[in-house]
FITOR-538879 format. One record per atom (N, C-alpha, C): residue in one letter; x, y, z. Coordinates in steps of 0.05 Angstrom, whole numbers, padded with zeros to 5 digits, always signed. Example, Ala and Ser with C-alpha at 12.3 -4.5 7.8 and 13.67 -1.06 7.14 Angstrom:
a+00264-00114+00156a+00246-00090+00156a+00264-00066+00156s+00257-00045+00142s+00273-00021+00143s+00258+00001+00157
This chain:
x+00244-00495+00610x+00267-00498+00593x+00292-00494+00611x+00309-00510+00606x+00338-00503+00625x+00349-00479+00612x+00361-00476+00645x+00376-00451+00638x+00392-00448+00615x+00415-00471+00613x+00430-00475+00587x+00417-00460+00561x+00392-00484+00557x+00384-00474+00535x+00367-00453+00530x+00365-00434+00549x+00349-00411+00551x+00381-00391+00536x+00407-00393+00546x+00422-00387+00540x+00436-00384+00512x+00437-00413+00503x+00440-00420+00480x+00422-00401+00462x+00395-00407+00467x+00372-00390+00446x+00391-00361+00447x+00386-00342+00469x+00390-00315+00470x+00417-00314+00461x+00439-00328+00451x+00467-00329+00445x+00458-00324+00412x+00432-00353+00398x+00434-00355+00380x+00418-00333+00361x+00408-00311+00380x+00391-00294+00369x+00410-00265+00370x+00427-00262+00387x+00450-00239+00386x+00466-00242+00352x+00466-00266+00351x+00484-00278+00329x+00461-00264+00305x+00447-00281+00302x+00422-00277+00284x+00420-00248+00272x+00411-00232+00296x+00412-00204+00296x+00424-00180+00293x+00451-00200+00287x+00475-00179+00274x+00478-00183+00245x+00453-00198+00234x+00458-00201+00208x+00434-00194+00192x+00443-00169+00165x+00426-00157+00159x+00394-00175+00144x+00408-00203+00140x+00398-00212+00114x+00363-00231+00138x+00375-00236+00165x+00352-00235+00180x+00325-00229+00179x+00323-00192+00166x+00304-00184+00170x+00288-00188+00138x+00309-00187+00120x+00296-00190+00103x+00285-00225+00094x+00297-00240+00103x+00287-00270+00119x+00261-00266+00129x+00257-00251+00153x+00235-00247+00173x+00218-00237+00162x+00217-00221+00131x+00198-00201+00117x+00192-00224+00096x+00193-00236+00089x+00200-00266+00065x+00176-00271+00077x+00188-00286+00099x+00173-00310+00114x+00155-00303+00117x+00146-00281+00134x+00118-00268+00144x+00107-00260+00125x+00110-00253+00101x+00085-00249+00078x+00081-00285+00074x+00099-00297+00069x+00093-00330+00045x+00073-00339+00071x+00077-00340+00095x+00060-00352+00116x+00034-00340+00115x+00032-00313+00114x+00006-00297+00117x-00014-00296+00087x+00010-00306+00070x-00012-00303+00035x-00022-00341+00038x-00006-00349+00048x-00019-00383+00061x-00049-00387+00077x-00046-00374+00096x-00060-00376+00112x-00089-00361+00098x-00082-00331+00081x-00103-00311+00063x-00118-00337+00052x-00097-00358+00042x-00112-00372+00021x-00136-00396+00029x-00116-00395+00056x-00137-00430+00064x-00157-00408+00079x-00160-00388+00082x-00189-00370+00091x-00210-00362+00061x-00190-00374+00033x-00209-00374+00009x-00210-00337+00002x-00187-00328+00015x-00187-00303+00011x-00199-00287+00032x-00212-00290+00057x-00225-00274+00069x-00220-00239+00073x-00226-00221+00073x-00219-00191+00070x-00205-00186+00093x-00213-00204+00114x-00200-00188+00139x-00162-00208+00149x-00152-00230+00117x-00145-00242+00126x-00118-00236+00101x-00118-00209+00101x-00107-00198+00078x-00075-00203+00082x-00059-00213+00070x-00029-00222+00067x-00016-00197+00083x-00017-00174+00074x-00006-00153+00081x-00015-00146+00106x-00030-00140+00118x-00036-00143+00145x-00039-00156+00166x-00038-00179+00158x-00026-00202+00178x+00001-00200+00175x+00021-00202+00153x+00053-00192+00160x+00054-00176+00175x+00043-00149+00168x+00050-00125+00173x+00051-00130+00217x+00020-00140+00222x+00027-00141+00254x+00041-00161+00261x+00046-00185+00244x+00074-00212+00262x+00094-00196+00250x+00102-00179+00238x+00128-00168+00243x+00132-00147+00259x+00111-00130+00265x+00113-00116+00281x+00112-00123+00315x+00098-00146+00316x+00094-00160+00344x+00130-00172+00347x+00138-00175+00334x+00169-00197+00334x+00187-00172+00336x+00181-00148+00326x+00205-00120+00339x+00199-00108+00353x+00171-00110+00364x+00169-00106+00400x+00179-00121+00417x+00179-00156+00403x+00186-00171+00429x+00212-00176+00426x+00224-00171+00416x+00249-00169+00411x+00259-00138+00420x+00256-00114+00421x+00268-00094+00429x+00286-00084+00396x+00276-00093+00377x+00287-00084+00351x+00277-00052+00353x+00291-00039+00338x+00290-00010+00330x+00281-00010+00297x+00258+00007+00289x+00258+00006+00263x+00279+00006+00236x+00297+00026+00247x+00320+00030+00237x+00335+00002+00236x+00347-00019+00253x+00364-00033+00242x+00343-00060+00230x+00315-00069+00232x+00297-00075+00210x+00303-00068+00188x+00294-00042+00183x+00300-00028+00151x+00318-00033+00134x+00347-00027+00154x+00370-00034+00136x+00375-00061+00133x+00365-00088+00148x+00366-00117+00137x+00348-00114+00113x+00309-00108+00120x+00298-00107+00082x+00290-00091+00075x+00311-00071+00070x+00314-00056+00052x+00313-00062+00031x+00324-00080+00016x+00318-00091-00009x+00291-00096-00018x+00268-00104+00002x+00249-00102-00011x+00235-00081-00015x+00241-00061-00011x+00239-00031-00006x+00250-00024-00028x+00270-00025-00039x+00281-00021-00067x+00269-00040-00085x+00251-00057-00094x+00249-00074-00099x+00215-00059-00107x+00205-00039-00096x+00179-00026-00100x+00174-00018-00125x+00200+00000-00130x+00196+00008-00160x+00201-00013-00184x+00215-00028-00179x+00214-00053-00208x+00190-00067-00208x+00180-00067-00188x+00162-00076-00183x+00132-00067-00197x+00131-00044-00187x+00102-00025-00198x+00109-00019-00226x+00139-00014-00240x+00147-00016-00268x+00138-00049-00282x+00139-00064-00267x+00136-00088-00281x+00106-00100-00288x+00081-00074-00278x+00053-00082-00271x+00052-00073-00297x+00067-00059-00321x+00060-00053-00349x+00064-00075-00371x+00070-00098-00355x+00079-00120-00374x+00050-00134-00379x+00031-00138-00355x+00011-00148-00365x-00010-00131-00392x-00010-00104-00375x-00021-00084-00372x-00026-00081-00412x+00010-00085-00419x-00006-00087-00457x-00013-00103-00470x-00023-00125-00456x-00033-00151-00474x-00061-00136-00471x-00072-00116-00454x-00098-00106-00451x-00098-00074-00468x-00084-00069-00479x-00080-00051-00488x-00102-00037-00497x-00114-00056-00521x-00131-00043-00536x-00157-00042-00518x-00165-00056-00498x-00189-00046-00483x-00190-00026-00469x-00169-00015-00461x-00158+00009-00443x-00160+00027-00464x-00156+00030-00491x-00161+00058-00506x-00196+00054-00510x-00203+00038-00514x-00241+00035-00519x-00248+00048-00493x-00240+00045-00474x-00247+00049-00445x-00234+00077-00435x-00230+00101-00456x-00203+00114-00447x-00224+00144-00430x-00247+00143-00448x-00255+00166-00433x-00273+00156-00409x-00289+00132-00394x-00297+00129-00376x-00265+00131-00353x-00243+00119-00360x-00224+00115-00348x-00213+00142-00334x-00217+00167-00354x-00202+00189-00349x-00230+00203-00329x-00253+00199-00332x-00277+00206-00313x-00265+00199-00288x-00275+00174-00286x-00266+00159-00260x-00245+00163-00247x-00218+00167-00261x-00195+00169-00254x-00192+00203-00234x-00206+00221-00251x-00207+00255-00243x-00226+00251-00220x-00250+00240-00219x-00266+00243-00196x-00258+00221-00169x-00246+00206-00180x-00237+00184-00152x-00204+00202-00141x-00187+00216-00157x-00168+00224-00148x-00178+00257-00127x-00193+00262-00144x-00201+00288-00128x-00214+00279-00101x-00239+00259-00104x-00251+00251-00071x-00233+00241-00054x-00200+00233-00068x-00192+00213-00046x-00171+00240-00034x-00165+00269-00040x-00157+00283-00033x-00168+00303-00010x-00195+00306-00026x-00209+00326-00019x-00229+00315+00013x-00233+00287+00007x-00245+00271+00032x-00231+00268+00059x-00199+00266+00056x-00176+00261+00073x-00169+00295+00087x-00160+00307+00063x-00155+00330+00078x-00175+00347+00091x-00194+00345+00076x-00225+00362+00082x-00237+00349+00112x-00234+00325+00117x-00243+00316+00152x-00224+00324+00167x-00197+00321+00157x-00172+00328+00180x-00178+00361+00193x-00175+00376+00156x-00189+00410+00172x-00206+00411+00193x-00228+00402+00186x-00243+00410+00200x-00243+00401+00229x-00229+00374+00229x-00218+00368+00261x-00197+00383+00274x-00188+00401+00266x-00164+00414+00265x-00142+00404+00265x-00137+00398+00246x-00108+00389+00237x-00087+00415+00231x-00055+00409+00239x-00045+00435+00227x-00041+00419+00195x-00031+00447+00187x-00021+00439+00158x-00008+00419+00141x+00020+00416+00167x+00033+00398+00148x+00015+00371+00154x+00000+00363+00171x-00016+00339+00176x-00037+00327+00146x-00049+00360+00140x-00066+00360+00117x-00050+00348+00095x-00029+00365+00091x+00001+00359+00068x+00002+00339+00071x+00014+00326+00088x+00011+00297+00095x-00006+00271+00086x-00031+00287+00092x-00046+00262+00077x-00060+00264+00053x-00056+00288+00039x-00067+00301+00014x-00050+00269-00016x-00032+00265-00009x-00022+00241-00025x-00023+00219-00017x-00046+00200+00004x-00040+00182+00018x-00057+00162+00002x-00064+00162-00029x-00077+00144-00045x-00060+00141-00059x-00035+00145-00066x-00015+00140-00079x+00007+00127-00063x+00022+00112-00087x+00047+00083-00085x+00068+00107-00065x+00076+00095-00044x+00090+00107-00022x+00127+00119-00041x+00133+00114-00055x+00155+00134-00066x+00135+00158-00078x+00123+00159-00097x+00113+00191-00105x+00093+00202-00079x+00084+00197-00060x+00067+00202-00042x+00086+00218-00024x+00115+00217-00022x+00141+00216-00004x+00147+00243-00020x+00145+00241-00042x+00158+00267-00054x+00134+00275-00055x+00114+00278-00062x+00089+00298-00061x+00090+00307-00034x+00099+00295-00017x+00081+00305+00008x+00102+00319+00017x+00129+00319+00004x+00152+00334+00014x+00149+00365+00002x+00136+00355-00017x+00140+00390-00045x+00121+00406-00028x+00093+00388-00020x+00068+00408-00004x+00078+00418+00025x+00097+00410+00035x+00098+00421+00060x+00089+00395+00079x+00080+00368+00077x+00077+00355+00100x+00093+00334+00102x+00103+00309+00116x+00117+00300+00124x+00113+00274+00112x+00139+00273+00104x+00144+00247+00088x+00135+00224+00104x+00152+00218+00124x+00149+00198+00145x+00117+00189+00149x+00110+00214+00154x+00082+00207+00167x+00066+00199+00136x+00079+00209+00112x+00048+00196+00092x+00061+00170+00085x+00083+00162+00084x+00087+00137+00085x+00071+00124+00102x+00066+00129+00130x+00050+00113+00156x+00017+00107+00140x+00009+00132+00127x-00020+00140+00121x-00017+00116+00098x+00000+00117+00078x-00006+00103+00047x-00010+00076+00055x+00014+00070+00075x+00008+00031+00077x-00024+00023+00094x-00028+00047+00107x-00055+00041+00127x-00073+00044+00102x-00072+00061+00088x-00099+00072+00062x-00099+00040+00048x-00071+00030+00037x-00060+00014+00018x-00082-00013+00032x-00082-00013+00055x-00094-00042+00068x-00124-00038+00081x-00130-00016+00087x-00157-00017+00091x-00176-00019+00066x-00159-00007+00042x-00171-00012+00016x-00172-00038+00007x-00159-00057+00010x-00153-00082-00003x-00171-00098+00021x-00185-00096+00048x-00196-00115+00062x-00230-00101+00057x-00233-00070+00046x-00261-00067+00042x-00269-00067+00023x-00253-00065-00003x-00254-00061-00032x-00272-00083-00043x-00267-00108-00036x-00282-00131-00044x-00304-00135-00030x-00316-00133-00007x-00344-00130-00001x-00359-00105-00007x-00347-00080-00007x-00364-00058-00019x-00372-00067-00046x-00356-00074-00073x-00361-00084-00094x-00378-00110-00088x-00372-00118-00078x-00401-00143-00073x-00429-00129-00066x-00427-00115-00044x-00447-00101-00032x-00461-00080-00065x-00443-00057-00070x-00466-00042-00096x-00463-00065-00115x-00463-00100-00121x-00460-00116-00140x-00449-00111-00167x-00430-00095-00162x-00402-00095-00186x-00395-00117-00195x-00399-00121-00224x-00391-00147-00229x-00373-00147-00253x-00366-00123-00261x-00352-00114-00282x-00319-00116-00266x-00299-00135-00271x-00272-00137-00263x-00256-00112-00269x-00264-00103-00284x-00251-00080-00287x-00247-00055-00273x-00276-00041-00274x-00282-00029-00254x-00275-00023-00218x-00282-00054-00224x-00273-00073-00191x-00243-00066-00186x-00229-00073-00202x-00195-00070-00207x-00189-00039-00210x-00205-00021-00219x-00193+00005-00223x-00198+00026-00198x-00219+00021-00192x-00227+00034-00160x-00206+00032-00144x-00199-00003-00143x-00179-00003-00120x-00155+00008-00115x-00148+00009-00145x-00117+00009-00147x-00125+00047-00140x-00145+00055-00153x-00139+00081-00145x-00137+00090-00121x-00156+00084-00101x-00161+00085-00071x-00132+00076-00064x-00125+00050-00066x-00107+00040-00054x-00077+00031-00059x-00075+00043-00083x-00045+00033-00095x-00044+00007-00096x-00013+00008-00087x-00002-00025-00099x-00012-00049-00077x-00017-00034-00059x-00024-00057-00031x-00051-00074-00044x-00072-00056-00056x-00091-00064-00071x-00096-00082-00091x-00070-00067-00105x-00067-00077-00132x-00067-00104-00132x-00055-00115-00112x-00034-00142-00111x-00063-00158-00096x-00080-00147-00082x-00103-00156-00072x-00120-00163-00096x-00129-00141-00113x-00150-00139-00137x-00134-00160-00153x-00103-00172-00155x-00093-00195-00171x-00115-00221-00159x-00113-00220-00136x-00124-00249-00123x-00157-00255-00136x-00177-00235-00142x-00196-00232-00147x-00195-00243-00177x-00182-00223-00196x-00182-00242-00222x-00154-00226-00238x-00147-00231-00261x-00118-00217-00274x-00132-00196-00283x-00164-00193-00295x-00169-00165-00308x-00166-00150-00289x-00175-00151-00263x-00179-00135-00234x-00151-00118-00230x-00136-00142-00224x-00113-00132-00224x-00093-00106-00240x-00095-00121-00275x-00086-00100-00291x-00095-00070-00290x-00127-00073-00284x-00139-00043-00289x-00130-00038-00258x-00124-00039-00237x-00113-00043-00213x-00088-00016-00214x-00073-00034-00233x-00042-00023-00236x-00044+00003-00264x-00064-00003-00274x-00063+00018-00286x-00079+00042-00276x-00097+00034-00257x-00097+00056-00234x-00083+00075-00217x-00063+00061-00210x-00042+00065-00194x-00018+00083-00201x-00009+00080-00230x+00002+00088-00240x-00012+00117-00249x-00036+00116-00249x-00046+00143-00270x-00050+00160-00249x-00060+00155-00228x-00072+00171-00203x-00043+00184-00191x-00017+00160-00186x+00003+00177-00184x+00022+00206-00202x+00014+00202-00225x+00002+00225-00238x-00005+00250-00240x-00037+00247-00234x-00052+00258-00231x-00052+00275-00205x-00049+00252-00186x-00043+00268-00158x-00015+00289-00158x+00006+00285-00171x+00029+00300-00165x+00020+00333-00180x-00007+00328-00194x-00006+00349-00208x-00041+00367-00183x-00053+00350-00173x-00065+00365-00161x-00061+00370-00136x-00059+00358-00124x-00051+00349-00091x-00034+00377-00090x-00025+00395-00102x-00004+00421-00098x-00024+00439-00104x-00046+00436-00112x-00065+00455-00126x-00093+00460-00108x-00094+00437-00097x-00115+00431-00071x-00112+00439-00056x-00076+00438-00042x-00062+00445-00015x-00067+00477-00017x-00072+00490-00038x-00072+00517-00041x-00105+00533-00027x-00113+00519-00027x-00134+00531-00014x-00142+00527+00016x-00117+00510+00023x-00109+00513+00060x-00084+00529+00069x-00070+00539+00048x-00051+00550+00060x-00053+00589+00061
């Protein structure tokens, strides 16, 4: 490439890069490309929308020398954009209404024993590897939607930052194993399928268990919502027997 236009480029990317609306461009693009690509793979688990964004955006602010910080503040908006978002998973959620009360005491089973293993499994291997505290604190909320996980993990003593890091990793390893484990014990009940995930994995899931079918999904989000919940009320009650 001539020099010129080696010039030109790096002129047109100083320019680019002083403008907030870039990153949230760059966050657009890299999901609509990566839920494209999910699709012509017919959905494959390992070809999950969110994790293919997640490393081409992260590969493009290494090679670029971007700092997280001026990322954030371009999409930020989609970051605010979380909570209307996980508020808006109740719109499907009451056309199902009445199967969710028929379903209310397997729901509240499931719901108490999948919120407790996903606490008690995380912090309970970290102890024993020796983790300090706030690490445990840390990941004691990392099955929950990354704003209440941020404040839970602030009230227990561990670090916000870091369970944000834990929730989007939990959020996506759940949504690329969730569907072959359920294949594997032959789950064939959508519901079920949809409520596991969302509990394990929040919204990263949720939006996964949509691709599968809309029942999946709904019981998905009404997972998500209940576990965050549930967790703000145990996750402080658990932490008590490490501190």
């Amino acid at each position: 490439m001539p020099i010129g236009a080696i010039q030109n480029v790096a002129q047109l990317w100083v320019y680019l890069s002083a403008s907030p609306l870039l990153w949230l461009f760059a966050t657009l693009a890299a999901y609509a490309i990566a839920d494209r690509f999910s699709a012509a793979t017919n959905r494959h688990p390992l070809a999950n929308p969110v994790l293919l964004a997640t490393i081409a955006l992260a590969s493009l602010l290494a090679l670029t020398h971007t700092p997280y910080t001026t990322y954030f503040a371009g999409a930020q908006f989609v970051h605010f954009m979380l909570g209307p978002a996980t508020v808006a998973l109740a719109v499907p959620l009451a056309a199902e209404w009445g199967r969710v009360k028929r379903l209310a005491i397997p729901i509240a089973i499931a719901l108490f024993a999948g919120s407790l293993t996903a606490i008690f499994s995380a912090v309970g291997i970290a102890w024993l590897l020796g983790a300090p505290h706030a690490v445990l604190a840390s990941l004691a909320p990392k099955s929950v939607t990354t704003p209440i996980a941020m404040g839970i993990a602030s009230m227990i003593g561990g670090l916000p930052s870091l369970t944000a890091t834990l929730v989007v990793v939990t959020g996506i390893l759940t949504a690329v194993i969730a569907g072959p484990i359920s294949r594997l014990l032959r789950m064939k009940d959508h519901a079920a399928h949809g409520f596991a995930s969302g509990l394990a994995g929040h919204g990263i899931a949720t939006a996964s268990a949509y691709h599968d079918s809309r029942i999946a999904g709904i019981f998905a989000g009404l997972a998500l919502a209940l576990n965050g919940v549930l967790t703000s009320i145990l996750a402080p009650l658990v932490m008590k027997l490490w501190s």
